[in-house]
N, C-alpha and C positions, 0 to 999 in steps of 0.2 A: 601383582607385585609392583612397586614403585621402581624397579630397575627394566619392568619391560618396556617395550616399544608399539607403534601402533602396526597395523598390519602392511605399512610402507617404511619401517624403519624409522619415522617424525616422534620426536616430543611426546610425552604427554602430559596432561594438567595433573601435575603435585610432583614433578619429575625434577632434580636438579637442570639447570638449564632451558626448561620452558620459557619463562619469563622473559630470559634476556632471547632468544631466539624468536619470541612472536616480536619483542621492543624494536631486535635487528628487522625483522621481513616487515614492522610498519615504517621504519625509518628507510630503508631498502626502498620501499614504493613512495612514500614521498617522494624520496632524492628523485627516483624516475618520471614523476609527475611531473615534478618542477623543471627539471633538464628537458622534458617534451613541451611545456609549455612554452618555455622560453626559447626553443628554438624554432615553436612551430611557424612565425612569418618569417623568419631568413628559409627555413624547408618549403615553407608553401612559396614562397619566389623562386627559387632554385628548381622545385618541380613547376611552376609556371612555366618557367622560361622553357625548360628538358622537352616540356610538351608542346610549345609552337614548335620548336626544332625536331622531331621525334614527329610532328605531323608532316611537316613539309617533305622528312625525308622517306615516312611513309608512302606520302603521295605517289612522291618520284619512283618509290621501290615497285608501288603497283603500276604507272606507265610502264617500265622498264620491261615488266612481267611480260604486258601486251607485248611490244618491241620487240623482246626477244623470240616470242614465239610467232609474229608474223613474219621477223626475219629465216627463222630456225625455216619457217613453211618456205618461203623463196629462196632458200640456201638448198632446200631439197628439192625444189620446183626446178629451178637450172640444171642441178647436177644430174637429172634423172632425164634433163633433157638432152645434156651430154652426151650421157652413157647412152643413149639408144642411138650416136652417131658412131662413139667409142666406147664401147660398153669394159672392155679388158684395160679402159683409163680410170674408170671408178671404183670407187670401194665405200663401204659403211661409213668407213670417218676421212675419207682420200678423196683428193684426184689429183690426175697429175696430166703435163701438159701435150698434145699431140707429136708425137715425131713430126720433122720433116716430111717424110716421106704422107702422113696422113694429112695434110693441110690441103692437098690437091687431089682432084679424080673427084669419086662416091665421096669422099670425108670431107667436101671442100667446106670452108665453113665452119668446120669443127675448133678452131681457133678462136672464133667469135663467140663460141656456145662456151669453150673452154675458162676464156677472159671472162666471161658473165656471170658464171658458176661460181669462178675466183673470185672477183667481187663480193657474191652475195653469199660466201661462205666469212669472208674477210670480215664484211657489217656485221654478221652473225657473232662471230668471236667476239667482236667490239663490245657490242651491246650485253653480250653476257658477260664479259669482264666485269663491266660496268656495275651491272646488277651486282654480282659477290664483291665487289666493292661497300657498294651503301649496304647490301646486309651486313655486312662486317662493321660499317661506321652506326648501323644501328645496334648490335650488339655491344660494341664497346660503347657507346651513349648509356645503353642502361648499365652497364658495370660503374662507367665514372659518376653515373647518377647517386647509386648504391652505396658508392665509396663515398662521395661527397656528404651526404646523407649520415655516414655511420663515422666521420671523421668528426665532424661537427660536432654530433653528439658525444662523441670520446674526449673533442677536445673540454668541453666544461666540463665532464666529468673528472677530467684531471685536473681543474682551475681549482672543480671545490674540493679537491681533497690538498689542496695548500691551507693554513691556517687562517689568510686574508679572503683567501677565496669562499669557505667555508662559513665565516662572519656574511662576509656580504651576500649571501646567497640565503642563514637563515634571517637576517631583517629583511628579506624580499620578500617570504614565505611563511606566514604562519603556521603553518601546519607542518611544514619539514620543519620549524622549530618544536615545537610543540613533540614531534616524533623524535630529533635530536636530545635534545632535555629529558624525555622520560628513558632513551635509553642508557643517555649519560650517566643519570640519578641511579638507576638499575646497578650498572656497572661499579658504581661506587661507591653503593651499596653493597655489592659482592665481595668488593676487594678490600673493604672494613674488615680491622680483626674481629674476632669472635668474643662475646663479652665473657669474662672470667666465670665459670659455673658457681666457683667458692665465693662470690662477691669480692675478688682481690686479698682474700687471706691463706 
């Protein structure tokens, strides 16, 4: 029957509305062609650039990597050397600092080990901050890439849907002309009245 559909719900050929709906999806993929062509060197600069930046802070992410995990090992090297002078000073993610009273006698020393372990807990902290820093400036790098990327393309798409915009965009383009004009002709074609069946009597 000329009123069904295909088995996704589309068009079908003898169907009202086919015609202009293929005219739209050829005119639709021009428009998209032409807006990708023309913005493909301003995007391939702007992904140049993303990606010396995006390398270097690669780099650094992977040192950091090393960094923090040879500090992480001498943050636990100290503190385990601590604890076996002041073991009831240490903990999983702690230490804390000798009394008085334990800095003389059997513990003497334990001040020095104490100072060491704080240090090399302290580099530790450093360096990992550090790291979820650049991972975070590497995430937001590719968000602003993404953005920059899909703004560009929004922006001419809204340039040619002005009436000057539109003009200069099909003398650039043969072919969105070409797509433009058959759907135009379509369209106004459709919106013609219908010729008198009596011949006007």
């Amino acid at each position: 029957m000329a009123d069904e559909t295909g088995d996704f719900g589309e068009l079908l050929p003898g169907q009202a509305g086919f015609e202009e709906a293929l005219a739209q999806g050829q005119y639709d993929f021009a428009k998209t062609r032409f807006v990708r062509t023309l913005t493909g060197d301003g995007v391939a600069r702007i992904v140049e650039h993303a990606a010396t930046r995006r390398a270097k802070l690669r780099a650094e992410i992977d040192y950091l990597r090393v960094l923090v995990r040879t500090r992480h090992e001498a943050a636990v090297e100290h503190a385990r050397a601590y604890g076996e002078i002041l073991p009831h000073r240490v903990g999983k993610t702690w230490i804390q600092p000798p009394g008085q009273m334990e800095k003389a006698g059997a513990f003497h020393g334990a001040d020095r080990f104490y100072k060491r372990a704080e240090k090399a807990a302290k580099e530790y902290v450093e360096v990992r901050d550090i790291l979820v820093k650049r991972r975070e400036q590497l995430n937001k790098m590719e968000e602003d890439l993404r953005r920059a990327l899909d703004e560009r393309e929004a922006a001419l798409i809204r340039q040619m849907e002005s009436p000057r915009g539109l003009q200069s965009a099909l003398q650039r383009d043969p072919l969105l002309n070409a797509a433009y004009q058959k759907l135009k002709a379509l369209r106004a074609e459709l919106q013609a009245p219908p010729a008198d069946a009596l011949g006007g009597f």
